[in-house]
C-alpha positions in Angstrom: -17.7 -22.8 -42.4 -17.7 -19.5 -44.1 -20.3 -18.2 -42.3 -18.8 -19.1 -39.4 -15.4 -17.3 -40.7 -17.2 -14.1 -41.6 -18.5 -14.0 -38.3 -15.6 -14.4 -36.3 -13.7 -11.5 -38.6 -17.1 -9.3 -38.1 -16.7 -9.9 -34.1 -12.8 -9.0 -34.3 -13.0 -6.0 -35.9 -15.8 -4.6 -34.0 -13.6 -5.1 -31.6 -10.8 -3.4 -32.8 -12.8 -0.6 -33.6 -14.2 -0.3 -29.8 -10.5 -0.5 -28.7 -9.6 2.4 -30.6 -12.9 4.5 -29.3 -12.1 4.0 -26.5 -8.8 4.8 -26.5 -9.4 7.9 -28.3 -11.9 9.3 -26.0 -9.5 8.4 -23.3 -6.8 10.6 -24.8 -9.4 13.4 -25.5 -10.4 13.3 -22.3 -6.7 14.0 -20.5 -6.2 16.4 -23.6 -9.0 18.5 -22.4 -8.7 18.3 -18.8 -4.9 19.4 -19.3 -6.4 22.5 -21.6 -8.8 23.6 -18.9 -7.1 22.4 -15.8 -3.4 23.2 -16.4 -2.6 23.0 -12.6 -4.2 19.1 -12.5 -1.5 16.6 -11.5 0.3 14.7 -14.2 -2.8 12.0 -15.4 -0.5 8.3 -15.5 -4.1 6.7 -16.9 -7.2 6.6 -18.1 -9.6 3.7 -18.1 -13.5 3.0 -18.3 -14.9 2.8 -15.0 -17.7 -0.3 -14.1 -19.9 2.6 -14.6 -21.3 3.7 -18.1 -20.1 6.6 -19.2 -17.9 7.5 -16.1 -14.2 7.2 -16.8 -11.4 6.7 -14.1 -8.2 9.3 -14.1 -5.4 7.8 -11.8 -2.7 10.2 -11.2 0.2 10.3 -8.9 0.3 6.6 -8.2 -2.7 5.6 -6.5 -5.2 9.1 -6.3 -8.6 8.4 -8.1 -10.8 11.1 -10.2 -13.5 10.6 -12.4 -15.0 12.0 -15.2 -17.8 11.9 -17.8 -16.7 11.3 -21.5 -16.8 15.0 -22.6 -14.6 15.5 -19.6 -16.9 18.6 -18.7 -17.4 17.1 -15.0 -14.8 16.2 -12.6 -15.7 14.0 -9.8 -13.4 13.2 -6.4 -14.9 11.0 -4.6 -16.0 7.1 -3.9 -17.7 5.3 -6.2 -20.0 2.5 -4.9 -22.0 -0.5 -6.3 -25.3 -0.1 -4.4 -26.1 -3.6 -5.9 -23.0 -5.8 -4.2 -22.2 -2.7 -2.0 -18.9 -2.4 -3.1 -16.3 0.4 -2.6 -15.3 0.2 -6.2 -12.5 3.4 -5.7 -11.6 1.6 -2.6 -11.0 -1.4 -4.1 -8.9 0.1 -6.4 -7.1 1.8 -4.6 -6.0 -1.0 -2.6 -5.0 -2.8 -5.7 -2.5 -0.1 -6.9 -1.1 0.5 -3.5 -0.4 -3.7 -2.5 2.7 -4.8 -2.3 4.3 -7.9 -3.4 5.0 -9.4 0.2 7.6 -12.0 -1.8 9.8 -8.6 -2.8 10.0 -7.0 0.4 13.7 -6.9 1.6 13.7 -8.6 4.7 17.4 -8.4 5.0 16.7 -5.0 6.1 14.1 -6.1 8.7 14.2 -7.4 12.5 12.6 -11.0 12.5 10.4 -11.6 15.4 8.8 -14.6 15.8 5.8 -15.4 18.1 4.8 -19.2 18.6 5.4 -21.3 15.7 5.4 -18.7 13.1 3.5 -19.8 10.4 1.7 -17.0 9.7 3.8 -14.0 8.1 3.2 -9.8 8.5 5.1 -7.0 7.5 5.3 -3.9 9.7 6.9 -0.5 9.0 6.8 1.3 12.0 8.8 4.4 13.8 9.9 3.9 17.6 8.8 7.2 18.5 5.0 6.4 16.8 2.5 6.6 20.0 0.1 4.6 17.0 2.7 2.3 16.8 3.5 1.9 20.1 -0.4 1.2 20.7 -0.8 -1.5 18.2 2.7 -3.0 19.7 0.7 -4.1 22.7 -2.0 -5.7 20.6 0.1 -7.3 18.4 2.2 -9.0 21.1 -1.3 -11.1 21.6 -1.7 -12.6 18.4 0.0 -16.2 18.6 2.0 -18.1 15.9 3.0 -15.4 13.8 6.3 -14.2 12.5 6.5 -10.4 11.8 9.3 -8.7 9.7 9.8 -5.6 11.7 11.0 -2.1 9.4 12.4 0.4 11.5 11.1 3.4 9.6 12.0 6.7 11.5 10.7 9.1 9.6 9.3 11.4 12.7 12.6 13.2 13.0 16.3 12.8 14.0 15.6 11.2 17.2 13.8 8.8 15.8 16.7 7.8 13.9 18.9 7.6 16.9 16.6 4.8 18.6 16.7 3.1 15.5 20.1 2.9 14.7 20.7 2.1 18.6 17.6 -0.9 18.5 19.8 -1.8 14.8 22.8 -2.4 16.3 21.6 -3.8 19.7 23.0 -7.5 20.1 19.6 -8.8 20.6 17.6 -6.2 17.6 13.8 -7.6 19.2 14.6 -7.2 22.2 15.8 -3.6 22.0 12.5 -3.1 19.8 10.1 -4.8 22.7 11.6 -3.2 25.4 11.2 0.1 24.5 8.1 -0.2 22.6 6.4 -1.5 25.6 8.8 -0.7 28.6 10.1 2.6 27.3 13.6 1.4 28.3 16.0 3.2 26.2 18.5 1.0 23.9 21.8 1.1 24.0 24.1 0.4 21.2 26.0 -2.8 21.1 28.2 -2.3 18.2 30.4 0.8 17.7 30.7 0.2 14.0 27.5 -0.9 12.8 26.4 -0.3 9.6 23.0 1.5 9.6 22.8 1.8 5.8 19.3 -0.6 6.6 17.6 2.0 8.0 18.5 4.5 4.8 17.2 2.1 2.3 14.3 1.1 4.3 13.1 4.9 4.0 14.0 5.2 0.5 11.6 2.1 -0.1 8.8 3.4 2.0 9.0 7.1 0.4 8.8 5.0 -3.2 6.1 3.1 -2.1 3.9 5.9 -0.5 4.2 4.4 3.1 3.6 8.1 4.6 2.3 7.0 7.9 3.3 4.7 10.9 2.7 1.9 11.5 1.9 -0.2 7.8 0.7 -3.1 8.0 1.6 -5.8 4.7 0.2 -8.7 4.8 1.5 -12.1 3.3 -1.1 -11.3 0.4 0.0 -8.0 -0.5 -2.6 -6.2 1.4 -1.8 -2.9 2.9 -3.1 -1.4 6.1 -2.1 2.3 7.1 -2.1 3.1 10.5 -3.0 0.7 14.3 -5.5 -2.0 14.0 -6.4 -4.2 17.3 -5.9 -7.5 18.2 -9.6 -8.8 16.5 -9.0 -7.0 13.6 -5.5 -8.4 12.9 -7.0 -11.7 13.5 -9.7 -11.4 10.9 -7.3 -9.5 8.7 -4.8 -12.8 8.5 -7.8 -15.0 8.5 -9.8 -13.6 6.0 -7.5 -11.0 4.1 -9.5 -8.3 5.2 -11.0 -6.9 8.6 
């Protein structure tokens, strides 16, 4: 019993003592980067990567560097697994950037459901997005699925104008689908509608680093920037990934 007692304090403070190696390298590390590198964007963290010796620097959110222990080498780049063949930055990446589908706030969206609904997307897109307007057609194919539309104009004031119009249409998907794929202009239904949606909707985007149109979110948190096609969205709410 003692021996087993000794052991088990041995094994914690080895522990304890690779905790604090490590987290002292990682602090060396960002103290000698910000020495040599004064320009280098603000570091948010620094964590061993699945590769000895190679350390992962995440700054600005979701941006991936990598460095060797003495930080005397600074890679930017993608970092496979030529065993499982795994994009291990890409991976990564699309773990800091999901979004919690359950927080989303679909009071600000347009609800537009196609068969029986059951399956669930998110879409930021901008009415005046050719991408967008591309991927409109292909989603329009995909059958029993509900999609929380975002009007996110963010390609200038005219794209604001068609959304505030398509906002305060009396039927909102209609307006959307019409000119999305019949390029008939919206009209305005309501003389004083409240388009503070659309305002909060680009404050959440610019927050969340949604800096292209359209973005997909998926039910599962899984972001996708920019038009996929019909197949792909298939496999994508299938299988979580396309």
């Amino acid at each position: 019993m003692k021996k087993l007692s000794l052991c088990l304090f041995t094994g914690i403070l080895l522990t304890l003592q690779f905790n604090s190696f490590a987290q002292g390298q990682e602090t060396q590390i960002k103290k000698i980067l910000m020495e040599r590198i004064p320009q280098f964007p603000k570091i948010e963290e620094i964590t061993r990567s699945p590769m000895n010796g190679l350390y992962e620097i995440r700054v600005d959110g979701d941006e991936i560097y990598y460095s060797d222990a003495d930080a005397n080498f600074l890679i930017q780049g993608q970092l496979i697994d030529t065993r499982t063949r795994k994009n291990i930055t890409e991976e990564r990446i699309e773990k800091l950037t999901a979004i919690d589908f359950q927080t989303l706030p679909f009071k600000d969206s347009i609800k537009i459901v196609q068969g029986n609904g059951k399956r669930h997307i998110a879409v930021f897109e901008d009415p005046n997005c050719g991408y967008c307007k591309r991927f409109e057609k292909d989603l329009q194919k995909v059958e029993n699925l509900t999609i929380h539309l975002f009007l996110y104009p963010v390609l200038g004031q005219d794209s604001i104008d068609k959304s505030k119009k398509i906002w305060c249409s009396k039927d909102q998907a209609k307006a959307w689908k019409d000119w999305m794929q019949r390029e008939i202009i919206p009209t305005m239904s309501f003389n004083n509608c409240d388009t503070q949606a659309l305002t909060r909707t680009v404050e959440y985007g610019r927050k969340r680093k949604i800096n292209g149109t359209p973005t997909i979110v998926t039910s599962d948190g899984t972001r996708v920037p920019g038009a996929i096609n019909t197949a792909q969205l298939e496999k994508l709410l299938t299988e979580g990934k396309f």
